[in-house]
C-alpha positions as CSV (number, residue, x, y, z in Angstrom):
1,X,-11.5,10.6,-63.4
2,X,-10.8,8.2,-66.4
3,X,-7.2,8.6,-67.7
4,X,-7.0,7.6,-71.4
5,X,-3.2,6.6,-71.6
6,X,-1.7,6.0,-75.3
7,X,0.4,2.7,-75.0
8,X,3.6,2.1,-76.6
9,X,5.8,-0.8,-77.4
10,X,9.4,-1.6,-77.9
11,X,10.9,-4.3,-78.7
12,X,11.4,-5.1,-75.2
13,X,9.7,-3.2,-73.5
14,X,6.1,-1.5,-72.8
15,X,5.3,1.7,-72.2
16,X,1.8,1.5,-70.3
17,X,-1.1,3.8,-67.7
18,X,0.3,3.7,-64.2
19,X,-1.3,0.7,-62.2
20,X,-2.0,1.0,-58.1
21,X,0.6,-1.7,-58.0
22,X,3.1,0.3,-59.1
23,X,3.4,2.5,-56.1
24,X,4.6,0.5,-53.6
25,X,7.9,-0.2,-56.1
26,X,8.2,3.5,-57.2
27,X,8.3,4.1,-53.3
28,X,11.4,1.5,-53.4
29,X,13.1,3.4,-56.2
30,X,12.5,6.9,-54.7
31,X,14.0,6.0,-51.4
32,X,17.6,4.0,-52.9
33,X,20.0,6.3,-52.7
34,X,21.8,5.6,-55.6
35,X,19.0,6.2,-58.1
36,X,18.5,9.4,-56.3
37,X,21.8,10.4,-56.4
38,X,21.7,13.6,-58.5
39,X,18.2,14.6,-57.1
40,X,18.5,16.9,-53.3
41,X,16.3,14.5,-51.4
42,X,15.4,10.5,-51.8
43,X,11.2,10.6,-51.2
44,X,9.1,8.9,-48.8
45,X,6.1,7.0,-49.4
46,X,3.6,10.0,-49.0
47,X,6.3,12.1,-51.6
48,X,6.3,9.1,-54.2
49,X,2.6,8.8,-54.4
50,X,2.2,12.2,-54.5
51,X,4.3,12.6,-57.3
52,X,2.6,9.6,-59.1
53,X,-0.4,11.1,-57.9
54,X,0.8,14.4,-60.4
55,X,1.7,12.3,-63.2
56,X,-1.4,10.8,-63.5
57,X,-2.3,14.3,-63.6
58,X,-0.2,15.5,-66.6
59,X,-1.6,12.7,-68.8
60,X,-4.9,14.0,-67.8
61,X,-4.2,17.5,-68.5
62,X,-1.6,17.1,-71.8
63,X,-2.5,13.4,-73.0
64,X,1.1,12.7,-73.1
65,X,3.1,12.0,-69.7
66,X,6.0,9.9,-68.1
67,X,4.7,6.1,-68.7
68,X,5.5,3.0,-66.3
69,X,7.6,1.1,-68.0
70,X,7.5,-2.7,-67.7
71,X,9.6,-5.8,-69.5
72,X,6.7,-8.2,-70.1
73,X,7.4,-11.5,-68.4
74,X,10.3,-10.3,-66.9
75,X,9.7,-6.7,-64.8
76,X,6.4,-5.6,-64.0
77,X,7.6,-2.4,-62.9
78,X,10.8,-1.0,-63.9
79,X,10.3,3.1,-63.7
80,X,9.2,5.6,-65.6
81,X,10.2,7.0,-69.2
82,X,8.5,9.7,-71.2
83,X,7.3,13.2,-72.1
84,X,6.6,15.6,-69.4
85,X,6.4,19.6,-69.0
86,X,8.5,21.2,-66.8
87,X,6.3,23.3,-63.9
88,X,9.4,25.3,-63.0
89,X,10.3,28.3,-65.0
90,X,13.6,27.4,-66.4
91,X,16.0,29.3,-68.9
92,X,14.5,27.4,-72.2
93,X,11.0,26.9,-71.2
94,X,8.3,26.5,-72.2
95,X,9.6,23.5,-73.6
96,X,8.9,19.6,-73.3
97,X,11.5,16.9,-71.6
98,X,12.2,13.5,-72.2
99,X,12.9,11.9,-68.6
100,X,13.4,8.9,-67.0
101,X,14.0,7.0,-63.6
102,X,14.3,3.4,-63.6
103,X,15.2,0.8,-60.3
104,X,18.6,0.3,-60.1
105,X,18.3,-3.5,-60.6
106,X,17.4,-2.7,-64.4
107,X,20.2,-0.4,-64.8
108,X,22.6,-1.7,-67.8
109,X,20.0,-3.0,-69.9
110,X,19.5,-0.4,-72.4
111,X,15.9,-0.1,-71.0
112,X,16.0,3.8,-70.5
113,X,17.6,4.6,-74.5
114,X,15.0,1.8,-75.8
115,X,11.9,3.6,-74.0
116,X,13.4,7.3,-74.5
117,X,13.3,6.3,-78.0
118,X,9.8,5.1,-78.1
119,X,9.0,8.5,-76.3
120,X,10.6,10.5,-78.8
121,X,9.0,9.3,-81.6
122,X,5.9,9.9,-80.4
123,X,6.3,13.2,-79.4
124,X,7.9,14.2,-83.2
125,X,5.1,11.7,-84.4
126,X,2.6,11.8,-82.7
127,X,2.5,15.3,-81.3
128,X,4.4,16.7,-83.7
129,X,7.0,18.7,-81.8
130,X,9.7,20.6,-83.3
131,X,12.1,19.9,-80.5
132,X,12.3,17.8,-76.7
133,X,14.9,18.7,-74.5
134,X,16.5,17.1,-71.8
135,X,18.1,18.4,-68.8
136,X,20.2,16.9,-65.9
137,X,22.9,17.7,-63.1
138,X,26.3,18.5,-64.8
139,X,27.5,15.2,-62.8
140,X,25.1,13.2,-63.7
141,X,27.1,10.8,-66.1
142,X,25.0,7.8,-66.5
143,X,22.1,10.1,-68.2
144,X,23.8,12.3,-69.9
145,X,25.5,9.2,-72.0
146,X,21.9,7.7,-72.6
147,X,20.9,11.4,-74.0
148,X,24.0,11.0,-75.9
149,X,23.2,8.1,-77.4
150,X,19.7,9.1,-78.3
151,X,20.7,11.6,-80.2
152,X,21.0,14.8,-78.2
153,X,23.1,17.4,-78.6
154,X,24.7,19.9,-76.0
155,X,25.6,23.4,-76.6
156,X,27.6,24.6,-73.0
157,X,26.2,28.1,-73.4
158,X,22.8,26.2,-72.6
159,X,24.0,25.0,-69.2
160,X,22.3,26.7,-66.1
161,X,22.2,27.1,-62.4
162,X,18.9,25.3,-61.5
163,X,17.2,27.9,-59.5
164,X,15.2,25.1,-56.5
165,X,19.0,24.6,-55.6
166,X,20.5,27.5,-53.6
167,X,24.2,28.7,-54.5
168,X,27.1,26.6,-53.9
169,X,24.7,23.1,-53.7
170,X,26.7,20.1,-55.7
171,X,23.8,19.8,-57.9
172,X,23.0,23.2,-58.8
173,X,25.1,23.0,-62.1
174,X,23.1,21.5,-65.3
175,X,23.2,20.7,-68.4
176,X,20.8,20.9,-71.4
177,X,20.2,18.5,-74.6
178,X,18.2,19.1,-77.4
179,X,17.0,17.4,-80.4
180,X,15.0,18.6,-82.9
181,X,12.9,17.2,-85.6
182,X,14.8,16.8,-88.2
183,X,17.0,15.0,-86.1
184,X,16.7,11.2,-86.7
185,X,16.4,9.6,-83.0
186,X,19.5,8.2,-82.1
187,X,21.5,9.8,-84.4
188,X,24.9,12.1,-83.3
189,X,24.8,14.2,-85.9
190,X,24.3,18.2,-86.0
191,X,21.6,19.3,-84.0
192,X,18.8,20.1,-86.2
193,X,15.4,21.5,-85.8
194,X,14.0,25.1,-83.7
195,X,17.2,27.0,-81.1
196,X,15.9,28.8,-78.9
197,X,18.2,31.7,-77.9
């Protein structure tokens, strides 16, 4: 199966097709426990191809996905950053996210707000899409300040109990962002654009 993958470029950065490469240091970032920190489990080798595996997949099936994300001449791999649809049935789907997971040695770079934004725009570009939401663990400080800075807005009668994690679990809490449309990207304003009840 032939994946066509729309590139696209920062500044800094590009936003590319997965590469068989690339597993074997998305293995490494799925089994550090720090960049796993607000997911249940780190992943194992079979786990982080598998879920490569089912990226690949989503660009296939939507022609829009989670890119690898390298730093030409300086990180052939740094993670993942894009548009994805969430499987799971959640309290605002169906809806699409803007995610990322990046290695912790390119942490504090500005790597995930610079590809977010790239993302972003194509999705309200591109794709035209009146809104991309993003959603983390209510602890999860580092993200929720790059969601912050793209743009994002929170309303606390969004947050939810994410139902794969039983009662009482220290990640069950979450919290939503949105931005719509209308929103520039990276701008704090009032959230603009389609609320869903």
């Amino acid at each position: 199966m032939t994946i066509t993958t729309p590139e696209l470029e920062t500044k800094r950065l590009r936003l590319r097709a997965w590469r068989a490469e690339d597993l074997e240091p998305f293995a490494a970032l799925n089994a550090d426990p720090e960049v796993m920190e607000h997911f249940p489990a780190t992943l194992d080798r079979v786990e982080s191809d598998t879920l490569a595996a089912g990226i690949q997949a989503h660009f296939a099936e939507r022609g829009f996905g989670l890119w690898a994300v390298e730093a030409p001449g300086a990180v052939p791999f740094a993670g993942f950053v894009g548009l994805s649809v969430p499987r799971r049935t959640l309290p605002f789907t169906p809806c699409v996210e803007v995610g990322w997971r990046l290695a912790r040695h390119c942490w504090g770079r500005g790597y995930a707000t610079e590809a977010a934004q790239a993302a972003l725009s194509f999705g309200f570009g591109t794709l035209g899409l009146e809104e991309i939401v993003s959603f983390t663990a209510a602890g999860n400080l580092r993200s929720r300040r790059v969601m912050e800075r793209l743009g994002m807005s929170r309303d606390e009668t969004d947050d939810f109990d994410h139902p794969a994690l039983p009662e009482g679990h220290r990640l069950r809490r979450h919290v939503l962002y949105r931005l719509g449309q209308l929103t520039p990207v990276g701008h704090s304003g009032p959230r603009a654009g389609i609320h869903r009840p």
